[in-house]
Wavefront OBJ file of the C-alpha trace (Angstrom):
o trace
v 0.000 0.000 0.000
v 1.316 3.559 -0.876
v 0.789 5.101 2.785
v 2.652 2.179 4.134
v 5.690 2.298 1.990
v 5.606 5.855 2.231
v 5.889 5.466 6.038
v 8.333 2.875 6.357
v 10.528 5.213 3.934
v 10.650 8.232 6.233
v 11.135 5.720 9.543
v 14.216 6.298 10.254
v 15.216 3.454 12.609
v 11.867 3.421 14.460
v 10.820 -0.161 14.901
v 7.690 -1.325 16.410
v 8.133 -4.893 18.022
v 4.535 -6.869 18.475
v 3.987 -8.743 21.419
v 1.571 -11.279 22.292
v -0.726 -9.031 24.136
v -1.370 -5.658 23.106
v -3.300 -2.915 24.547
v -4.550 -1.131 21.266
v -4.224 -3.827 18.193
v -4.802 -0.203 15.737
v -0.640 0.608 16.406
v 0.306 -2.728 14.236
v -3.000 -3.284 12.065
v -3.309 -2.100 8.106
v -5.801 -0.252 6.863
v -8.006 -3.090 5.247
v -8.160 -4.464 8.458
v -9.358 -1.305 10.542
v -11.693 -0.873 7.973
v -13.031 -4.866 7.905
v -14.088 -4.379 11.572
v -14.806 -0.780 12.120
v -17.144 -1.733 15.478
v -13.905 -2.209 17.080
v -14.857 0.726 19.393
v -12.569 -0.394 22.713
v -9.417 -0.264 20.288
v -9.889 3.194 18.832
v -10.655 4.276 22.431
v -7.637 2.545 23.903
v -5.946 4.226 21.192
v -6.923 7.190 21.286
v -5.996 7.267 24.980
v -2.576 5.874 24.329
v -1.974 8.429 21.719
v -2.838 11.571 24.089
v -0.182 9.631 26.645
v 2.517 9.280 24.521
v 2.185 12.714 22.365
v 1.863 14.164 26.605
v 5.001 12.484 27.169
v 7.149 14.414 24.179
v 5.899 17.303 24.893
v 6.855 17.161 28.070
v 10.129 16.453 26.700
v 10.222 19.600 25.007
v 9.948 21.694 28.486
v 13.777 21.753 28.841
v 14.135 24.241 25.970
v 11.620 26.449 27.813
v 13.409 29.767 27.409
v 16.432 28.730 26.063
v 16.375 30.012 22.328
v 16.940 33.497 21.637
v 14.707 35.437 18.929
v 18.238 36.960 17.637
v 19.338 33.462 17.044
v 18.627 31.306 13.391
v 20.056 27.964 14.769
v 19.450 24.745 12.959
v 18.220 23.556 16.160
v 15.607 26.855 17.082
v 14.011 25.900 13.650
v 13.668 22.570 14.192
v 12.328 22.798 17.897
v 9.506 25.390 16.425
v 8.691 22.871 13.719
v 8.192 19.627 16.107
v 6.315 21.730 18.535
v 4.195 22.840 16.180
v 3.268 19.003 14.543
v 2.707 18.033 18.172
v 0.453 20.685 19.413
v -1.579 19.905 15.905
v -1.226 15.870 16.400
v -2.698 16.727 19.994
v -5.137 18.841 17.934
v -6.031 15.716 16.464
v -6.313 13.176 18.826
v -9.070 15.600 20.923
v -11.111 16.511 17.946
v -11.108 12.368 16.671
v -12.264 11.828 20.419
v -15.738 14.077 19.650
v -15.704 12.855 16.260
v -15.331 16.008 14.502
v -13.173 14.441 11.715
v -13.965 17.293 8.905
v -11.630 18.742 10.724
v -8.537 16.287 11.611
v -8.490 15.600 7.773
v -7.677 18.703 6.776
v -4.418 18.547 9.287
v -3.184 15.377 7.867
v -0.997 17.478 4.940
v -0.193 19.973 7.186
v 1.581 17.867 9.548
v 3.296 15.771 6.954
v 4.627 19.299 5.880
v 6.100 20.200 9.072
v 7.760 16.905 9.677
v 9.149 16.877 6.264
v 10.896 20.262 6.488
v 12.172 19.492 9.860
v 13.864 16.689 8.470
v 15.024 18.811 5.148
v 16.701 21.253 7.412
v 18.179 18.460 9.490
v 19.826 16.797 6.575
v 20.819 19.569 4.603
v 22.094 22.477 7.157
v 25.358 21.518 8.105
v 26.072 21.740 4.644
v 23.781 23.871 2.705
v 22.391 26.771 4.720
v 20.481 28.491 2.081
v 16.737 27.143 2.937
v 17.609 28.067 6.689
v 17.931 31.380 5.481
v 15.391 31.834 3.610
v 12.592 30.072 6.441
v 13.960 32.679 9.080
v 13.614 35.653 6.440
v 9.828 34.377 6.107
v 10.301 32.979 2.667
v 8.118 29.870 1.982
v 10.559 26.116 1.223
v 7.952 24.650 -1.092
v 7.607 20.530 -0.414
v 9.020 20.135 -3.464
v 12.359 20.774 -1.836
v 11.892 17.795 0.203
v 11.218 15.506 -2.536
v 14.044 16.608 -4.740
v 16.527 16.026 -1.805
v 15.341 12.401 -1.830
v 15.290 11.720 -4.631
v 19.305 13.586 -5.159
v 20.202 11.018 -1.768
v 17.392 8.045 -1.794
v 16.905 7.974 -5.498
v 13.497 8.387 -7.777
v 11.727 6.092 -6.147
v 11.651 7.512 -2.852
v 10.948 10.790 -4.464
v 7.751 9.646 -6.152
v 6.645 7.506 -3.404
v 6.693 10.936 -1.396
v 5.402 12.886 -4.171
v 1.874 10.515 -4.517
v 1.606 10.366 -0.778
v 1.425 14.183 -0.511
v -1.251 13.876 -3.704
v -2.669 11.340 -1.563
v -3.354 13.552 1.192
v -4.302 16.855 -0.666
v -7.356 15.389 -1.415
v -8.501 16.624 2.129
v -6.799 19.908 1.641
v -8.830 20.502 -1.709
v -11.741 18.941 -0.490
v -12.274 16.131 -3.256
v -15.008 14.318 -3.975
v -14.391 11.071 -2.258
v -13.077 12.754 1.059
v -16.534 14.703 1.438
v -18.252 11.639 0.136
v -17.370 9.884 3.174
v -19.445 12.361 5.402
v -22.650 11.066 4.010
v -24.501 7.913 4.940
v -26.226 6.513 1.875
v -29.926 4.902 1.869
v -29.002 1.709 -0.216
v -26.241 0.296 -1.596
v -27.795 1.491 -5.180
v -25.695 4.315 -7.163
v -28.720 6.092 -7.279
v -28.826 6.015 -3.340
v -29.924 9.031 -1.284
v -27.474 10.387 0.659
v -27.612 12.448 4.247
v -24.919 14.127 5.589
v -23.705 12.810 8.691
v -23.697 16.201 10.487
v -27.166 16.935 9.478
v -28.804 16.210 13.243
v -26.347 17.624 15.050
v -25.169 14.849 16.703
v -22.616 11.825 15.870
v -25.510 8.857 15.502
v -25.180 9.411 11.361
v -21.129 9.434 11.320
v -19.745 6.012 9.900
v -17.926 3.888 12.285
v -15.136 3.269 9.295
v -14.687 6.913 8.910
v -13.732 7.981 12.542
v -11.561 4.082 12.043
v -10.035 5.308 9.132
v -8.797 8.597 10.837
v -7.366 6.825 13.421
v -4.889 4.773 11.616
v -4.010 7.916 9.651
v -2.851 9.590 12.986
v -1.507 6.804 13.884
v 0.865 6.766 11.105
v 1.712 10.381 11.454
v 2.708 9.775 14.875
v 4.921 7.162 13.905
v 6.260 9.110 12.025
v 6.520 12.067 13.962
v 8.270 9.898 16.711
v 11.071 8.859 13.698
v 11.670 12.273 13.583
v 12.139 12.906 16.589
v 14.000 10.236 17.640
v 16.551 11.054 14.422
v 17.270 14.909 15.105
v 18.212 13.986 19.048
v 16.843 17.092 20.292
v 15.512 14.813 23.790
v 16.687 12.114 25.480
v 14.762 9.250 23.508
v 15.643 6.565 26.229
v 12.974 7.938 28.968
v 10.413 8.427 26.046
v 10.454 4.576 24.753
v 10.120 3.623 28.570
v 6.923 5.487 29.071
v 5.909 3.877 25.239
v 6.613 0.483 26.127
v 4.698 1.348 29.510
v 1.729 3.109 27.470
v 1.367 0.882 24.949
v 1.759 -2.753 26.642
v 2.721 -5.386 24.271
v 4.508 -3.002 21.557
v 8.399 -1.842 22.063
v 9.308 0.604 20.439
v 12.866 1.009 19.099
l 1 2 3 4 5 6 7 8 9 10 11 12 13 14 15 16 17 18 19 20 21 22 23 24 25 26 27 28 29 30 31 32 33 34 35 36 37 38 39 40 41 42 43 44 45 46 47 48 49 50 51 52 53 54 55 56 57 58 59 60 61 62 63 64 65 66 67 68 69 70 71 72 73 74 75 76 77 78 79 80 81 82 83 84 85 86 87 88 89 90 91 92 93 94 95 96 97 98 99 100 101 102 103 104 105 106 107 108 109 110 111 112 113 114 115 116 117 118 119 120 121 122 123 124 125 126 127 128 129 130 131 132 133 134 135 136 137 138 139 140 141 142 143 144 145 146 147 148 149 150 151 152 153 154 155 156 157 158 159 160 161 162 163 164 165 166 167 168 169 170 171 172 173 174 175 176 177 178 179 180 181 182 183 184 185 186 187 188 189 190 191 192 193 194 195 196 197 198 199 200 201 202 203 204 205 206 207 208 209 210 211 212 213 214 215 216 217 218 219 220 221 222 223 224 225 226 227 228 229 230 231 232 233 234 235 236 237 238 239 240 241 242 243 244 245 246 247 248 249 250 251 252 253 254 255 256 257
């Protein structure tokens, strides 16, 4: 599958070990399966739970840079520390809003997160040795995704490159609000294409939204915090070693590595 690949591209050493017993199967499942058995309510809730633990835990990681950066300053590091602050607080974002099952919303944040992980990890590649996109981020100047892509595929090869490059299509389709994407916000009255369809806000309540849908959303913030973790775990910015304790500890029957 193209999110998968995608994902286990921009890993970076993170490993997820399965166990016999695990706490929230969603961390280890694909997507056809999450979506064969969307009742699975206790998982997404266990998840959901785990995920506000863990994403708690970095951030608390983060509080030893509490007034440490200077505004005079255009570090590597200060850029880097503003980026991954600002994917967690939105992955945070996230995980609350899935909780009330306003997923209009969390969809939308799916690109936008990718984008801030992705230049965080440009700038960590590329600074020691090319400082020019530094530059230009502190002087307000926008680095395009594009740069991203054409550093992998300059170091990973094509491949990579257009993995990364249909994977951002992928998840534009919630930016640009596509079709399918608002399709999925309406229940339908038969499985006929000439169906009538309600949308599931229409009541004002969250009896009409699709179990599959809020299922669906899960495993996509799952893999973004994956991935988020790979990145943070690769620029070194915390200590990783208390942070896989508290994972191991949250999430019983998964190590992470």
């Amino acid at each position: 599958m193209l999110k998968e690949a995608h994902l286990s591209i921009r890993l970076q050493g993170m490993r997820i070990r399965e166990k016999k017993k695990i706490k929230s199967r969603l961390w280890t499942q694909r997507l056809e399966e999450v979506l064969r058995n969307p009742y699975d309510y206790e998982s997404k809730e266990l998840f959901l739970k785990e995920a506000s633990s863990i994403l708690n835990a970095v951030y608390k990681s983060y509080d030893k840079y509490f007034l440490k950066f200077r505004l005079d300053k255009r570090t590597k590091e200060k850029a880097i520390w503003m980026l991954h602050l600002d994917a967690l607080d939105t992955l945070r974002d996230c995980v609350f809003l899935l909780k009330k099952k306003k997923h209009r919303i969390v969809g939308k944040l799916f690109r936008d997160v990718t984008e801030v992980l992705d230049l965080a990890a440009l700038f960590w590649w590329e600074c020691d040795k090319h400082q020019d996109k530094l530059r230009k981020w502190y002087d307000d100047k926008v680095i395009p995704h594009s740069e991203f892509r054409q550093y992998l595929k300059r170091t990973k090869g094509e491949s990579f490159s257009k993995t990364s490059s249909a994977m951002y299509s992928s998840l534009s389709r919630w930016t640009h609000h596509c079709y399918s994407v608002l399709l999925s916000s309406y229940s339908r009255g038969s499985k006929e294409d000439n169906a009538l369809l309600m949308c599931d806000s229409h009541f004002r309540s969250d009896t009409l939204i699709l179990p599959q849908i809020i299922s669906q959303y899960a495993w996509e913030i799952k893999d973004l915090i994956l991935y988020f973790l790979s990145n943070v775990k690769m620029v070194g910015l915390v200590d990783w070693e208390p942070l896989t304790n508290h994972f191991n500890k949250t999430i019983r029957g998964i190590e992470f590595h």
